[in-house]
NUTI-219976 format. One line per 8 residues: number of its first residue (from 0); for each residue x negated, z negated, y of N, C-alpha, C. Coordinates in steps of 0.001 Angstrom, whole numbers, plus 500000, padded with zeros to 6 digits. Atoms other than C-alpha are relative to their C-alpha. Layout:
<lumfis>
NUM = X/Z/Y/X/Z/Y/X/Z/Y; ... .
</lumfis>
This chain:
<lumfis>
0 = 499850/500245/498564/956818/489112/132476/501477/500071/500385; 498367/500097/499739/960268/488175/133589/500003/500907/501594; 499827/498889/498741/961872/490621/136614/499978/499404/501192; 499892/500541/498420/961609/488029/139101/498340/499906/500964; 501509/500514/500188/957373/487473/138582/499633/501960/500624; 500262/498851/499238/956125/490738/141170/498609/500493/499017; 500440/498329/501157/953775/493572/138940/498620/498869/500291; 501507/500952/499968/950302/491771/140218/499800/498343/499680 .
8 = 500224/501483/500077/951352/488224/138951/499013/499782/498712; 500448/500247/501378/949600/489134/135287/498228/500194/500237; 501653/500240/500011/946057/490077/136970/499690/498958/501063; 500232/501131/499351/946492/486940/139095/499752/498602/499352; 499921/501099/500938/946931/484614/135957/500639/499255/499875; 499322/501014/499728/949890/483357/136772/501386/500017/498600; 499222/499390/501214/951611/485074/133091/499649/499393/499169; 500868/500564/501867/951213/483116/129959/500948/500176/499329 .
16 = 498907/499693/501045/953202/484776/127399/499971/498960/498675; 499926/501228/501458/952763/481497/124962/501283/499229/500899; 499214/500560/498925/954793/479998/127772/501470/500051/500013; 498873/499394/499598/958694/480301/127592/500964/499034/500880; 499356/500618/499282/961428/478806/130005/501159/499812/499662; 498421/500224/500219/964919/477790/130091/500819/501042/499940; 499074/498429/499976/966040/481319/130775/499927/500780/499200; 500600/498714/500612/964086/483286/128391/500100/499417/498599 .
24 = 499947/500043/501203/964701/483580/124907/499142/500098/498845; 501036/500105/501204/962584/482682/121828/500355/500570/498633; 499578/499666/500931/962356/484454/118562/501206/499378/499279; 498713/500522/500296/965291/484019/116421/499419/498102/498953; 500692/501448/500845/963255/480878/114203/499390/499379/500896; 500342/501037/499249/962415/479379/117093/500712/499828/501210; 499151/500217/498926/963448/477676/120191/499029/499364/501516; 500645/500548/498488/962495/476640/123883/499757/498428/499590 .
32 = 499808/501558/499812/961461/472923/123932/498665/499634/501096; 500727/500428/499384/959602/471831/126770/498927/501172/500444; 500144/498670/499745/958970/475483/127797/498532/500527/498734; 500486/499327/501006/957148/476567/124334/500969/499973/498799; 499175/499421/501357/958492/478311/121529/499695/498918/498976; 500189/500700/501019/958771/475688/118865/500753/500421/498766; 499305/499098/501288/959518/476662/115252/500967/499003/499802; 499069/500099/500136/962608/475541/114016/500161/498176/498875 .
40 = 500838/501030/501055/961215/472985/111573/499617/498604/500173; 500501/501059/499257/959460/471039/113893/501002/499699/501026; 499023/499994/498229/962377/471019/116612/500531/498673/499409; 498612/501204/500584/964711/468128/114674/499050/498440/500352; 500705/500891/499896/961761/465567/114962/500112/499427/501984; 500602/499410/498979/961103/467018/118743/501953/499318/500947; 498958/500184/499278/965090/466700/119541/499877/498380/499984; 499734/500987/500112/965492/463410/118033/498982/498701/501080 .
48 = 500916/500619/498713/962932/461554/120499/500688/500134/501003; 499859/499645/498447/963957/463227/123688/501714/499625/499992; 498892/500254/499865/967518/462633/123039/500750/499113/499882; 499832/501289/500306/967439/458977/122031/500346/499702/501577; 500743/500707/498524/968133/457238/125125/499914/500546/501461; 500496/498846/499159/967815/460310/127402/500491/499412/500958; 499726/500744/498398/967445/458979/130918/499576/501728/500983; 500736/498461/499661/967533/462367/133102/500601/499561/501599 .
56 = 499839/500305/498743/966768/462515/136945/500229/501116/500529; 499947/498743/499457/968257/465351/139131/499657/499723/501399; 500815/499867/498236/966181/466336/142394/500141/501227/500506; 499488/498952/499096/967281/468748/144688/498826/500075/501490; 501284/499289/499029/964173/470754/146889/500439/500790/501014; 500402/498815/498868/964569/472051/150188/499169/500825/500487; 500523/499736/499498/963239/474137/151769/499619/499634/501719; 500180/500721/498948/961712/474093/155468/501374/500092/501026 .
64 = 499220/499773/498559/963747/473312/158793/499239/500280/500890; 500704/499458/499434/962541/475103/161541/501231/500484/501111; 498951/499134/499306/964819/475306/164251/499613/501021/501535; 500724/499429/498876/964248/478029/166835/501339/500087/500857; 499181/500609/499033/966672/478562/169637/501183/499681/499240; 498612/500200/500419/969936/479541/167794/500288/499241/499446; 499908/501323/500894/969413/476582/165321/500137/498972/500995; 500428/501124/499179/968040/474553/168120/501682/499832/501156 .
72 = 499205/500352/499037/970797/475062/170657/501002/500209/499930; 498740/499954/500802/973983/475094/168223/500303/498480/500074; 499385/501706/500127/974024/471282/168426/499272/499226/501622; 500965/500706/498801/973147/471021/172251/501516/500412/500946; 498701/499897/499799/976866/470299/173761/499565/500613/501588; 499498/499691/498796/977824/470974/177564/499569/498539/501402; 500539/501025/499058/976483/467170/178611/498611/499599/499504; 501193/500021/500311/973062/467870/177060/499866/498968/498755 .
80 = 499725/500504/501189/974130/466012/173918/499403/500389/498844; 500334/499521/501009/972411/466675/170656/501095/499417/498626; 498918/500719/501485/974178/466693/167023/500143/501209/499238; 500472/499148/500744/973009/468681/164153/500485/500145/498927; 498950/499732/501578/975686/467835/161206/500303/501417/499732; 499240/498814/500464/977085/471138/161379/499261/500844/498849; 500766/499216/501037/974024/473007/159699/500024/499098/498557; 499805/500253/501802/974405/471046/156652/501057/499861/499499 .
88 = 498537/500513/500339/977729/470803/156446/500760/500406/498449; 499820/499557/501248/978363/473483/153610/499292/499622/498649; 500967/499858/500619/975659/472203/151500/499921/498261/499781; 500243/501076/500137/975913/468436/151765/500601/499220/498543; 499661/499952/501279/978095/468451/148538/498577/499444/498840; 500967/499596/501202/975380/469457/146240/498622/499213/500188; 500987/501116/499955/972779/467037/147895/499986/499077/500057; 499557/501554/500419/974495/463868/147880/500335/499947/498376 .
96 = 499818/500099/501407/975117/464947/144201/498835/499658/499291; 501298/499616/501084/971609/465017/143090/499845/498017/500213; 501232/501115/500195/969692/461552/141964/499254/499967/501438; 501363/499885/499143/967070/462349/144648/500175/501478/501120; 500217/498858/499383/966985/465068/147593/498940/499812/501014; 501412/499803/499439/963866/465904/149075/500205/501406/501412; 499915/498865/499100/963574/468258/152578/498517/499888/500925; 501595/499715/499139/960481/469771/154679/500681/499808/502012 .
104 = 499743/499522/498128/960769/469316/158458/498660/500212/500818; 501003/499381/499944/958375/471406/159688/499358/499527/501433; 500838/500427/498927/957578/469982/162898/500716/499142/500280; 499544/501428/499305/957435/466701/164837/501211/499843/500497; 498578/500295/499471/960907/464813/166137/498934/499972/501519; 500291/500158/498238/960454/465036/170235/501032/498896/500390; 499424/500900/499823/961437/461828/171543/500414/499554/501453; 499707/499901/498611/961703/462474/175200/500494/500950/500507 .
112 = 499384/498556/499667/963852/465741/175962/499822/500315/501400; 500537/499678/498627/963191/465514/179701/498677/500377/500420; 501947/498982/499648/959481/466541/179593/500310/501424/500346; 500051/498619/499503/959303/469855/181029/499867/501329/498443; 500402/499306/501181/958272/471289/177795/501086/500173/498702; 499125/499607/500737/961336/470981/175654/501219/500877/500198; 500657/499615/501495/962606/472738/173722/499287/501731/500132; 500342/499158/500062/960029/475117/173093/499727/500601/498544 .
120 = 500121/499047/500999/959931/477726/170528/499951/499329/498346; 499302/500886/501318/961361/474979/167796/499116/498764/499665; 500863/500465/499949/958090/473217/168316/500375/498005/500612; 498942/501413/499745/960116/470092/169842/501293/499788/499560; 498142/500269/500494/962872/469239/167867/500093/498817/500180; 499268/501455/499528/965224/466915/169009/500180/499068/498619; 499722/501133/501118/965132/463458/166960/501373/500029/499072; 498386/499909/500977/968932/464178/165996/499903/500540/498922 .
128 = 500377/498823/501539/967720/466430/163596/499930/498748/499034; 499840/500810/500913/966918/463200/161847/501198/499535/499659; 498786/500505/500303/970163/461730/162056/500741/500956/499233; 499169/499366/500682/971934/464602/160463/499387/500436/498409; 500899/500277/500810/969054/465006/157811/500607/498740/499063; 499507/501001/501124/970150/461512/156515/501600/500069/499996; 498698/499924/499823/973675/462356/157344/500346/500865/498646; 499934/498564/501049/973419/465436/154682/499693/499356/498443 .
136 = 500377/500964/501353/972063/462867/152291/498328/499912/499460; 501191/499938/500027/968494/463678/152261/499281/498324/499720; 500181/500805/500365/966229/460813/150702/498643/499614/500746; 501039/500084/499553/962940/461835/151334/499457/501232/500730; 500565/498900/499600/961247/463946/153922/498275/499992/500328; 501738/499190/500101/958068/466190/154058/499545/500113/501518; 500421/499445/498974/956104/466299/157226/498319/500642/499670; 501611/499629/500581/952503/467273/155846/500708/501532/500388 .
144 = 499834/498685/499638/952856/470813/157571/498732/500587/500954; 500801/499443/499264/950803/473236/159604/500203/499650/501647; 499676/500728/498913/952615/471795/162555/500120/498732/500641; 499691/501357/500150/952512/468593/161969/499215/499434/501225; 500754/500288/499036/949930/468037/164804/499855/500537/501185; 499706/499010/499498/951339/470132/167020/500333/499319/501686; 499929/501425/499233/951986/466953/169647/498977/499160/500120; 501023/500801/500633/948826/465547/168666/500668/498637/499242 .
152 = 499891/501435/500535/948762/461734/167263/500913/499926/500928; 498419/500171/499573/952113/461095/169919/500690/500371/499389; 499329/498975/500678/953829/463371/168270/500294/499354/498201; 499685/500376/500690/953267/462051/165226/500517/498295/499849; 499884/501555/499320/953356/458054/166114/501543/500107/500370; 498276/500180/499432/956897/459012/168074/500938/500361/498558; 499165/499840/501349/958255/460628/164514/499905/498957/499256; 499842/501443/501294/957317/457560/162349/500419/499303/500709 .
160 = 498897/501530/499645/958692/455048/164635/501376/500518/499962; 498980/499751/500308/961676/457103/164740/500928/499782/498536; 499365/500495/500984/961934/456469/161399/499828/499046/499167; 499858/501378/500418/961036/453188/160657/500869/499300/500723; 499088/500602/499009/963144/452226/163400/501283/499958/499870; 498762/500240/500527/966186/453448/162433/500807/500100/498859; 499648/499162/501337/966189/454834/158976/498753/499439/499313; 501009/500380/500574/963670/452250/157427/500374/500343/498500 .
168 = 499820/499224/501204/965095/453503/153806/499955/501084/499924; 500441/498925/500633/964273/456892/153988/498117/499719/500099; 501910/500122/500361/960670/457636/152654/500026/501381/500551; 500507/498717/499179/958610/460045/154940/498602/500321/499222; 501731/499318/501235/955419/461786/153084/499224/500462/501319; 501240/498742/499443/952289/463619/154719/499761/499812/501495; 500772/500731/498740/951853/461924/158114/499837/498340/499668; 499993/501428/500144/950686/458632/158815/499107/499532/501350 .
176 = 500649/500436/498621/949844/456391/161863/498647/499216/499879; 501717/500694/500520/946881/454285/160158/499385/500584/498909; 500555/499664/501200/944536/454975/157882/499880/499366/498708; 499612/500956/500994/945793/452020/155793/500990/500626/499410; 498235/498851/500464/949442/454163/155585/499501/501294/499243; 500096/498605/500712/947659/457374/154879/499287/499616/498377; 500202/500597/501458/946091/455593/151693/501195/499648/498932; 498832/499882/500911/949570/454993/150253/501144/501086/500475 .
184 = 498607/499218/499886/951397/457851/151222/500167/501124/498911; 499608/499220/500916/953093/458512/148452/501167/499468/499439; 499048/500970/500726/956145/457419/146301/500504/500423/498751; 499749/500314/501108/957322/456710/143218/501501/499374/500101; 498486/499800/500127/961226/457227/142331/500169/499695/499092; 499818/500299/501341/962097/454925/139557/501831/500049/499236; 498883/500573/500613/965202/454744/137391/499892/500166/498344; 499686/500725/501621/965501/453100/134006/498273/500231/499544 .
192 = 501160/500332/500645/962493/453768/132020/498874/501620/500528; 500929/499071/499524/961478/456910/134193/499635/500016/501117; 500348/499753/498952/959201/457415/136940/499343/501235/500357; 500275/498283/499401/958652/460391/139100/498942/499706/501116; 501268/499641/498540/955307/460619/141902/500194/501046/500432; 499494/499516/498897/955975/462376/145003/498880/499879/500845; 501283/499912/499148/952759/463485/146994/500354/500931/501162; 499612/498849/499332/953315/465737/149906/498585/500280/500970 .
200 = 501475/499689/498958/949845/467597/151300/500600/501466/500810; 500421/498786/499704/949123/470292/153184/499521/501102/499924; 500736/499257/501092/947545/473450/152178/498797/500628/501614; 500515/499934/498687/946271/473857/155868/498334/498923/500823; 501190/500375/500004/942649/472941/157210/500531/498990/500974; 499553/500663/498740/943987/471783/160660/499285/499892/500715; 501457/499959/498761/940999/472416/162939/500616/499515/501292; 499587/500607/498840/942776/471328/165811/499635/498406/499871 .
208 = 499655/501807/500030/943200/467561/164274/498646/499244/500745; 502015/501363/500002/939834/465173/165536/499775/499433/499180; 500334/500618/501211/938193/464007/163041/500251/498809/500025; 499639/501158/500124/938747/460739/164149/501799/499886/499612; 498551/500182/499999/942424/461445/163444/500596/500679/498860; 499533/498870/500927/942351/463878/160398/500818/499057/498673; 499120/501256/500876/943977/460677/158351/501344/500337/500269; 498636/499578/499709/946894/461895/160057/501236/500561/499587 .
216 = 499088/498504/499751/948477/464739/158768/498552/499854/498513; 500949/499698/501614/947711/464801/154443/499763/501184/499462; 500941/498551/500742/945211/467691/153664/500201/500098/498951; 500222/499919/501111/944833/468353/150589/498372/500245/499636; 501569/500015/500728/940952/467375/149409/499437/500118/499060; 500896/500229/500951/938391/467077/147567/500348/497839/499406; 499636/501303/499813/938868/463127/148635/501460/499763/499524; 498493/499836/500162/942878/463453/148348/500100/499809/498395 .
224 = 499646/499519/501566/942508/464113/144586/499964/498595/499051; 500026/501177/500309/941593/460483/143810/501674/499060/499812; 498372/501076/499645/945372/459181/144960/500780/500949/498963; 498941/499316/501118/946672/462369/142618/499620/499173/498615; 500416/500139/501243/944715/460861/139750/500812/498555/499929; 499290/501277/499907/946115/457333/140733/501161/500026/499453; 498315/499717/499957/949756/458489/141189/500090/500426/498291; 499323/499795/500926/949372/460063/137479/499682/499016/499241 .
232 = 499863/500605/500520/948372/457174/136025/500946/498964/499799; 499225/500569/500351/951223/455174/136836/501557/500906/500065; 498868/499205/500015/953988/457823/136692/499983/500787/498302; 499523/498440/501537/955578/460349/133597/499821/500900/500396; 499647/498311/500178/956240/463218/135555/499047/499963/501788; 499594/500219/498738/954574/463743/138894/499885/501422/500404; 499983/498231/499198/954991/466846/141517/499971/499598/501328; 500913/499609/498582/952989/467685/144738/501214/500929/500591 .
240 = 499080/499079/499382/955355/469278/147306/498835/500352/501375; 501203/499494/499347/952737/471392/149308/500409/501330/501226; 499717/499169/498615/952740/473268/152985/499018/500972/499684; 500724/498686/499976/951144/476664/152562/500142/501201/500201; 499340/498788/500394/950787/480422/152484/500253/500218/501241; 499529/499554/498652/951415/482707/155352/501489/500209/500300; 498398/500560/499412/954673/482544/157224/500441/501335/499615; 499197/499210/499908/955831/485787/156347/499579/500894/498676 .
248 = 500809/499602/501507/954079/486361/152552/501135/499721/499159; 498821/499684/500381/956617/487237/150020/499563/499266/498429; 500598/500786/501477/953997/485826/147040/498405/499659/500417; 501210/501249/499719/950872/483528/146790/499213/500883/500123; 501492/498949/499953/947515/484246/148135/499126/499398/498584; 500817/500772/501304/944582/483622/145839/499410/498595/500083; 500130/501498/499885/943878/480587/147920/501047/498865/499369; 498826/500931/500049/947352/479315/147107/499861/499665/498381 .
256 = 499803/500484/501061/946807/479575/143463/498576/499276/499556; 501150/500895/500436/943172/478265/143330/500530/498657/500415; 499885/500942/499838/944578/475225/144714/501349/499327/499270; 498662/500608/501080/947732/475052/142186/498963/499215/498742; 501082/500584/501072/944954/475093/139580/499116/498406/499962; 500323/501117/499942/943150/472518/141079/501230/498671/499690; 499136/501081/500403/946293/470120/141085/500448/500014/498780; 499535/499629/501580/947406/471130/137228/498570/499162/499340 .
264 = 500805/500666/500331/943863/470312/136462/499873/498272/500208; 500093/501350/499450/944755/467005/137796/501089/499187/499334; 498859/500515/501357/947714/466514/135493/500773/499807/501182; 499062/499394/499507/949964/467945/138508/501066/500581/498992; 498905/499271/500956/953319/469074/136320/501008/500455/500772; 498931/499098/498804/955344/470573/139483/499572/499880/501090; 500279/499779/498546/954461/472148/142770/501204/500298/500415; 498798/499472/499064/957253/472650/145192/499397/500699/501241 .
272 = 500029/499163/498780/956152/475106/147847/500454/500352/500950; 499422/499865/498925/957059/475440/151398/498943/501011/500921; 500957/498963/498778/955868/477274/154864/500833/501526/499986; 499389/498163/499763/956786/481200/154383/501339/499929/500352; 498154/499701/499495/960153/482354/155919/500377/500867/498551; 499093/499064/500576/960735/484429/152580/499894/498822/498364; 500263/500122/501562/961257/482882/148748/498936/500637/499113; 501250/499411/500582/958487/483028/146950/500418/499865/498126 .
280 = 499587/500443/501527/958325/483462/142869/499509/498950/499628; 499651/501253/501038/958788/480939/140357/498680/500210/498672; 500562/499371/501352/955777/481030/137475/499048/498460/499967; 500758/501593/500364/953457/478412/135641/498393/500694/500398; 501614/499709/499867/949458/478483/136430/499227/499041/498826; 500479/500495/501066/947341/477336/133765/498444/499335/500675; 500980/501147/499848/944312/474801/134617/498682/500645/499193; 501406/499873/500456/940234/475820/133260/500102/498615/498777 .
288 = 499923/501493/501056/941264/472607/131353/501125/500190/499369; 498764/499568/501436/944395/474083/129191/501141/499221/501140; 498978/500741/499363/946532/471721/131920/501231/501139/500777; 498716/499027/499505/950023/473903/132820/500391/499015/501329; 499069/500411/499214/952079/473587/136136/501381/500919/500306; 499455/499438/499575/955131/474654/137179/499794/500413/501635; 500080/499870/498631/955098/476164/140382/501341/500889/501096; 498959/499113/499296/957963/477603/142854/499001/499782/501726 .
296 = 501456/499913/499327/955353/478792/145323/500667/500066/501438; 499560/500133/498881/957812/479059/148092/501683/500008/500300; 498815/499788/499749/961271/477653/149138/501136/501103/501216; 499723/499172/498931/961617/479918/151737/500644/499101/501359; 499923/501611/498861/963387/478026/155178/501909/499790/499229; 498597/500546/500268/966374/476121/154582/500808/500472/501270; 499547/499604/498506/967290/476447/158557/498738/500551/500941; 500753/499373/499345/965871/478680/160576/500799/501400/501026 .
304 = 499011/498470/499370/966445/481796/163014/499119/500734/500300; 500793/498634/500089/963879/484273/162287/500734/501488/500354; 499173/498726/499509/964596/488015/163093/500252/500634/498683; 499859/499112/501171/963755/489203/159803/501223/499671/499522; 498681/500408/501066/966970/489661/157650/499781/498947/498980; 500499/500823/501417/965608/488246/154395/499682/499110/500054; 500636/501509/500010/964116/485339/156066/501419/499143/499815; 498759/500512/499593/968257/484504/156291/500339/498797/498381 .
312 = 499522/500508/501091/968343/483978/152391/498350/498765/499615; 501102/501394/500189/966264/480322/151454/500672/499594/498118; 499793/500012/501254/966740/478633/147988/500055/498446/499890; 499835/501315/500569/967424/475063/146787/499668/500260/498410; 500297/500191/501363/965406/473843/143489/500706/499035/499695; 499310/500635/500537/967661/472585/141206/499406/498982/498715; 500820/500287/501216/965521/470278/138774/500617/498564/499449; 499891/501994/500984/966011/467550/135978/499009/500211/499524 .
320 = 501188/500417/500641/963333/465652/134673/500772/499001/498695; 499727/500636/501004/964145/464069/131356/498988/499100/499105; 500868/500670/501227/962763/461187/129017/500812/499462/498945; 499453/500690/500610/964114/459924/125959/498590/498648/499485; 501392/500719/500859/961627/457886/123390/498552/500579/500221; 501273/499405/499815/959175/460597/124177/499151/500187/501095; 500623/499523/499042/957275/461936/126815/501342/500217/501338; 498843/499211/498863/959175/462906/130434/499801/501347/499948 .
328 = 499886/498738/500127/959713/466395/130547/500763/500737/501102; 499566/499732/499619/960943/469057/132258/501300/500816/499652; 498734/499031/501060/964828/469927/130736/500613/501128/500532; 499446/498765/499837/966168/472384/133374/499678/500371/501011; 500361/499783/498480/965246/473961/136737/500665/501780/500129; 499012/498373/499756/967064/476876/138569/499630/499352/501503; 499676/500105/498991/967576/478154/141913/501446/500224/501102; 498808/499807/499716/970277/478071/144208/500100/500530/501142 .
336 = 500365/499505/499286/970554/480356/146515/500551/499783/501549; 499309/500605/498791/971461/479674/150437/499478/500962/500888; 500102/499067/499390/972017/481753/153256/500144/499442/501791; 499528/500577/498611/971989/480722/157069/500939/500831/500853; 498910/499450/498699/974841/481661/159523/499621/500001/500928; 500687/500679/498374/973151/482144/162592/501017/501261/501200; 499343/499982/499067/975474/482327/165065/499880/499307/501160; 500071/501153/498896/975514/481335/168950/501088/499200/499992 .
344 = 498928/501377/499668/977822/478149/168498/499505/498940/499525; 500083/501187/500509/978060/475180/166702/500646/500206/498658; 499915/499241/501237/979308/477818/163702/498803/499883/499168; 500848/499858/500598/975674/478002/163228/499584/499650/498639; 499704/500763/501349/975143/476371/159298/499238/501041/499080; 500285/499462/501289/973818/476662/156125/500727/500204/498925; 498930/500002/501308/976075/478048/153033/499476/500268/498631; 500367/498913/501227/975600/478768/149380/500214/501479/500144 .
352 = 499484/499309/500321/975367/481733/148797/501178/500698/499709; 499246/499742/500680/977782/481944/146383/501547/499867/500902; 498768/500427/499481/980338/480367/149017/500403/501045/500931; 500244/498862/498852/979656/483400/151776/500713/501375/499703; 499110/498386/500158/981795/486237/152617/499582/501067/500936; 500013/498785/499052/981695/489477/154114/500043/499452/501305; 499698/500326/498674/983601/488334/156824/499112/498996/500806; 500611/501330/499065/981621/485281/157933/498355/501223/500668 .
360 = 501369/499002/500293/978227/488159/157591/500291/501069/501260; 499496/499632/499236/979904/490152/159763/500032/499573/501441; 499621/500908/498686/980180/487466/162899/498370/500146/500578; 501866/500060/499754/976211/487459/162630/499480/501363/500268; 500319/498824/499856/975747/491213/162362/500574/501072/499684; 499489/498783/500713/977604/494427/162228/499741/500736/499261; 500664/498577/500881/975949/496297/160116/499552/499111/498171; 499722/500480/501263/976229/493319/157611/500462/500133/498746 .
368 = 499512/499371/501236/976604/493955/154129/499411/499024/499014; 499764/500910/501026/977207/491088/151298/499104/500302/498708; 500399/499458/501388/976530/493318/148762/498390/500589/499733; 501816/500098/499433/972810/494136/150353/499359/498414/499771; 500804/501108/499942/972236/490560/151002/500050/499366/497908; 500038/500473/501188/972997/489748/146944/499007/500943/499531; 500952/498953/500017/970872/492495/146383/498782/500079/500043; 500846/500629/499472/968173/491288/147780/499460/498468/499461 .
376 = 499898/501143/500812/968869/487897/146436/499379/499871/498497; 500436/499687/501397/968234/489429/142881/498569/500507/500236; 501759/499189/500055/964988/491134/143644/498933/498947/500263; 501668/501045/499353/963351/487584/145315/500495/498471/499089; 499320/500809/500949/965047/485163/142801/500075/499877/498484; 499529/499591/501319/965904/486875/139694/500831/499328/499126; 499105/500284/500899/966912/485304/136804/500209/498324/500248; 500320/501505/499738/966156/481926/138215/501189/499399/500993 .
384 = 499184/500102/498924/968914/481932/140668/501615/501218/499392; 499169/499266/500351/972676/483068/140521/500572/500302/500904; 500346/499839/498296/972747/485509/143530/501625/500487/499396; 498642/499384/499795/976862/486504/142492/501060/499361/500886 .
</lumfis>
């Protein structure tokens, strides 16, 4: 059990000591390949495939946005102006770098700010949010959330025209205005001889939705499981990026992992997890059918302004997918750790970690302490992340 995987992950089933990762070390006659110990023997056959040719895709995982006031009203000028670059500003580096960047926006764009009702309790976010979203470099975003219906069908209808309208190249997941759209919502990220599937559900019932409207906003079914089986037949590698889990749960319930299982069983090979304000651990679940997944059960929020401290630190998945001659695979995944500045200005922002000082920690709270928040970092991260 690695120090990042919490004491009850081994009677949850989420431990398979046949299992090893990029971090963890294999006897001395053997080696990691495709996270199992392979003997030494068989590796030269095992390299020579995967390294022919090697076409490798890097995808960069947000976590959610969620802006509540201080987020919300850091990019809300003096002539009622919106403009939201600033929060990504530190961070846009490392996501225009990747192949692919993927982000959750946890609730509907509000497309009329003069309604009486905005902005309430982050629940109306201003459309700008999109603009700075693709400004940051973002490719594809997640709306399949617990909020997603939170506007009813307007709500969602005003977010997709927003972004077919002006941002018809980004791909949006997990809502949809017909029930023709919600049948293909999904995508497929090709380059050279590899393809990646990109599903984004919900983990949420949504009793509010009307049934005449539950097409809306992608559940995750019984029905749903048909388009996973689709998606893996014409893909190498694919991964479900899934809304779940209580907002303030530090590791999965048992619902969260009966339904990993179910997607693994489905020849799921990566969950990306969203919803909770805290980082959740990193571990594989094993399938009734021998089928493995990776899972990072929760990115914690990317932007946000919770009270809790800890909700401050969020995480970016760092992943390549690799194919040579062989199979696609998964060659490296880490986390990266990120911290929000929440300040009343237009200071407000997201930083690495690694980039964050005392002093800036300080502006946010006196009683701030660097060496707490890394601290902390190590205990909900571990070895998967480099909280120095």
């Amino acid at each position: 059990m690695t120090k990042y995987e919490s004491k009850n992950f081994k009677s949850l089933g989420l431990f398979d000591k046949n299992i090893c990762d990029m971090k963890k070390k294999c006897p001395l006659n053997k080696k990691c390949v495709k996270h199992r110990c392979v003997d030494n023997e068989a590796l030269t056959e095992i390299e020579r495939k995967n390294t022919e040719n090697e076409n490798d895709i890097n995808l960069i995982f947000a976590g959610s946005i969620f802006l509540n006031r201080k987020a919300l009203m850091s990019g809300v000028d003096s002539n009622n102006n919106f403009n939201y670059d600033h929060l990504f500003t530190h961070i846009t580096k490392d996501i225009k770098n990747a192949n692919l960047a993927i982000v959750e926006q946890e609730t509907p764009l509000h497309i009329n700010p003069s309604e009486k009702s905005f902005p309430k309790k982050g629940l109306n976010t201003p459309k700008e949010i999109a603009d700075s979203i693709v400004n940051a470099g973002f490719k594809v975003v997640l709306h399949a959330t617990n909020y997603a219906y939170i506007k009813k069908d307007k709500g969602i209808i005003n977010t997709l025209n927003y972004w077919k309208t002006k941002y018809h190249n980004i791909k949006t997941l997990g809502i949809s205005s017909t029930l023709e759209e919600s049948e293909k919502d999904y995508f497929i990220f090709k380059q050279q001889n590899l393809a990646i599937g990109i599903i984004n559900f919900s983990g949420f019932i949504g009793k509010s939705i009307p049934k005449q409207n539950k097409y809306m906003v992608n559940t995750l079914t019984t029905e749903k499981l048909s388009i996973v089986d689709k998606l893996k037949k014409e893909t190498d590698y694919l991964i479900v990026c899934m809304n779940w889990g209580a907002k303030d749960s530090k590791n999965p319930s048992k619902k969260q992992i009966s339904l990993a299982k179910v997607l693994a069983s489905h020849g799921v090979d990566l969950i990306i997890g969203n919803h909770p304000s805290f980082v959740n651990p990193v571990s594989y679940v094993r399938a009734d059918n021998g089928n493995k997944a990776l899972v990072f059960w929760s990115l914690g929020l990317l932007i946000g302004d919770e009270k809790k401290s800890l909700s401050n630190l969020g995480a970016l998945a760092n992943i390549v997918i690799s194919k040579g001659k062989g199979n696609a695979y998964l060659s490296s995944y880490s986390l990266i750790p990120i911290i929000n500045h929440k300040v009343e200005s237009n200071e407000f922002s997201v930083y690495k970690l690694s980039d964050y000082t005392e002093e800036l920690g300080l502006k946010t709270d006196k009683k701030f302490s660097l060496k707490k928040i890394k601290e902390a970092c190590v205990k909900m991260m571990g070895e998967f992340a480099s909280c120095d």
